[in-house]
N, C-alpha and C positions, 0 to 999 in steps of 0.2 A: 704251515708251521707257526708257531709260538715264540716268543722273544721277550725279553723283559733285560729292563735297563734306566739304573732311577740314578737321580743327581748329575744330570747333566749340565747343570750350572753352565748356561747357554748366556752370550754376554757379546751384542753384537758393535756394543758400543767398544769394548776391548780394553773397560775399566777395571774389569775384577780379576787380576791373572790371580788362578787357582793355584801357581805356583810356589805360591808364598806360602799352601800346605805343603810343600817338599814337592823332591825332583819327579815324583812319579806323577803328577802333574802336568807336566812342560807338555804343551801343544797339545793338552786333551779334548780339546775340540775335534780337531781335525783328528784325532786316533780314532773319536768316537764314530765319526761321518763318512771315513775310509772302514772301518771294520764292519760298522750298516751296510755298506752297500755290497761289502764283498760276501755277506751273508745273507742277508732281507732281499728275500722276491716282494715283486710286488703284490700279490697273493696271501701273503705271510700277515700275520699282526704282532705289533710290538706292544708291549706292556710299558708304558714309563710312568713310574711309581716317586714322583712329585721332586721337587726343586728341579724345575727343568729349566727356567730364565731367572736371571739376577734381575729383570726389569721388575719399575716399580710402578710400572699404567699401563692398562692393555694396550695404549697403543704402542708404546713401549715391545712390548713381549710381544706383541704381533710381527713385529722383525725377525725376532729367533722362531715363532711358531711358523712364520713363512721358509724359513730356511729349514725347518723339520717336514714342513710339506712337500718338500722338491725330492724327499728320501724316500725310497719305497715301501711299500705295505701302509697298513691301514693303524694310526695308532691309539692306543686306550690310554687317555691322560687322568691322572689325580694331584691334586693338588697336597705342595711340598711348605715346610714352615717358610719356606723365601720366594714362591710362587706368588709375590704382592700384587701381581698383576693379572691374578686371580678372578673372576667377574662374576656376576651373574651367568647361568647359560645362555640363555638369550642374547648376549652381548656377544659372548664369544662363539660362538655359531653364526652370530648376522656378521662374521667376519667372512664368511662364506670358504672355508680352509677344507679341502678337498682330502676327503679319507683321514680326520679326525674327527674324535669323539671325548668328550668331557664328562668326567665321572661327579655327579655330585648329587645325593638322595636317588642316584640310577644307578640300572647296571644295562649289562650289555649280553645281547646273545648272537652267536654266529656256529653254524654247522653244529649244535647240539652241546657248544661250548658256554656255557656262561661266565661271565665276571664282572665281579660286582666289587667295591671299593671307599675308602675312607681316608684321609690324613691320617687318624692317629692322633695320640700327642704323648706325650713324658709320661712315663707311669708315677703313678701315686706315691711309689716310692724313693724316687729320684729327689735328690736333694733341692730344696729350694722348692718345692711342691706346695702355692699356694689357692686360696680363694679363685682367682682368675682364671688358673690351671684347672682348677678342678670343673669350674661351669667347662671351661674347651674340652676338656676330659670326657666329659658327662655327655657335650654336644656332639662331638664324635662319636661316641658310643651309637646313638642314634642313628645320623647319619651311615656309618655303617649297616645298622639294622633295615634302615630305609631301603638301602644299594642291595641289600641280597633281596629285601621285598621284591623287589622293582623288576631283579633280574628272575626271580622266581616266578612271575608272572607275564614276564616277555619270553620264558623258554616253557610255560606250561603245557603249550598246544603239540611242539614238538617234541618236548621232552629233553633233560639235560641228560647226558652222560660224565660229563667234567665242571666242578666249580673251581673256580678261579678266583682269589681275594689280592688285591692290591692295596697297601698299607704304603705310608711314607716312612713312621716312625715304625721300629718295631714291637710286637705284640708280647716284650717282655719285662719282667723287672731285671732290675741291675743286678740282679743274682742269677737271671738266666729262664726261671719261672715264668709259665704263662700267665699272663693279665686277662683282664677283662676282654678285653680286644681278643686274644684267644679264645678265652669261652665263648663269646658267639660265634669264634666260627667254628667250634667240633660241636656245637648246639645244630647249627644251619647243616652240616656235613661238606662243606668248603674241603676240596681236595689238596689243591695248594696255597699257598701262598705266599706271596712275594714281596719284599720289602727291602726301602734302603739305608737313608740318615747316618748310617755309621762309616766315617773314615779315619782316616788312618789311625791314630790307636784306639779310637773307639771300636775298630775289627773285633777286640781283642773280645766284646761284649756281642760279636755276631752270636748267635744259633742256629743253627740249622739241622733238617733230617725230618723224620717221622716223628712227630710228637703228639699223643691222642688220637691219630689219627690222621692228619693234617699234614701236610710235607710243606716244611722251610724251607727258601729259597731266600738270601738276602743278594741283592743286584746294587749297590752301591758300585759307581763308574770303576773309582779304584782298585775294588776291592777284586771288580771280575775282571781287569784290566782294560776298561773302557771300550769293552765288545760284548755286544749283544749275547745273550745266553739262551738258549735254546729251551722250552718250559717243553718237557716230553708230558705228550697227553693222550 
């Protein structure tokens, strides 16, 4: 099985209570790492579609991605705007973290599933939209492009039946409209994809369904009650 589950805002120092966004909050750590395990075989792959640690150095974040590594199944990480602790691959792989994988210019293939992945950022039309935005804008776009490459060619020999996109931000403007980040993926033929970034009243800006082609999934912790969601494929 499949799973996806973004914003975990993981914080092992027990500096950032989440609760100061409202009560739905309170002890979502531990909702999050009881509802994993009463769900996730170890078999299973979870999707976590970025802000996963409030840490701001890998060595840092390597405390909460040790405490993600004790949870079952195997997981697809991408990196979230507060993922500071963020690295190179090479750094965080010579971590040696047993059944993780880090999404960035790659993608990933297992049993004839691919997924492939990007951050994102603000859409162009979002308030405040400038110069610096638009190079991160622009440099994601790519990177995206890279990720389905990448996967494209690690499932060539067997063949995909399912694509799979992991977004942080999601792939719309403030009115609901797909962006660019959409177009590439109903260009690439990306079956689903999954995204988080938005809490509490920014839900209100969720979409989801079949759009193009493409099926929406938004997995913000809150939003799906800080339990894993099941991605049918």
């Amino acid at each position: 099985m499949i799973w996806a589950l973004g914003d975990l805002h993981l914080d092992y120092k027990k500096e950032k209570p989440m609760d100061v966004f409202g009560k739905d909050w309170e002890d979502h750590e531990e909702r999050i790492f009881d509802a994993w395990k009463e769900r996730v075989r170890p078999e299973d792959i979870v999707l976590l579609v970025g802000d996963i640690s409030w840490a701001l150095k890998l060595e840092e974040g390597e405390k909460d991605l040790r405490r993600l590594e004790t949870l079952p199944g195997t997981k697809i990480c991408i990196k979230g705007n507060h993922d500071y602790w963020w690295s190179s691959l090479k750094k965080m792989y010579d971590l040696g973290l047993s059944d993780m994988e880090f999404l960035q210019n790659t993608g990933y293939v297992a049993a004839g599933i691919g997924i492939c992945g990007s951050r994102g950022w603000s859409d162009i039309d979002s308030g405040g939209f400038d110069e610096k935005d638009e190079k991160i804008y622009l440099r994601e776009l790519n990177r995206l492009r890279l990720s389905i490459e990448d996967m494209e060619a690690k499932g060539k020999e067997a063949g995909l039946t399912k694509r799979i996109a992991m977004l942080h931000y999601p792939p719309f403007s403030a009115k609901g409209s797909p962006n660019d980040f959409a177009d590439i993926l109903k260009e690439a033929g990306i079956d689903i994809c999954v995204y988080g970034h938005l809490h509490s009243y920014g839900h209100k800006f969720i979409v989801e369904g079949d759009i193009e082609g493409v099926e929406y999934i938004c997995v913000s912790s809150d939003y799906i009650d800080f339990r894993p969601v099941q991605i049918e494929v």
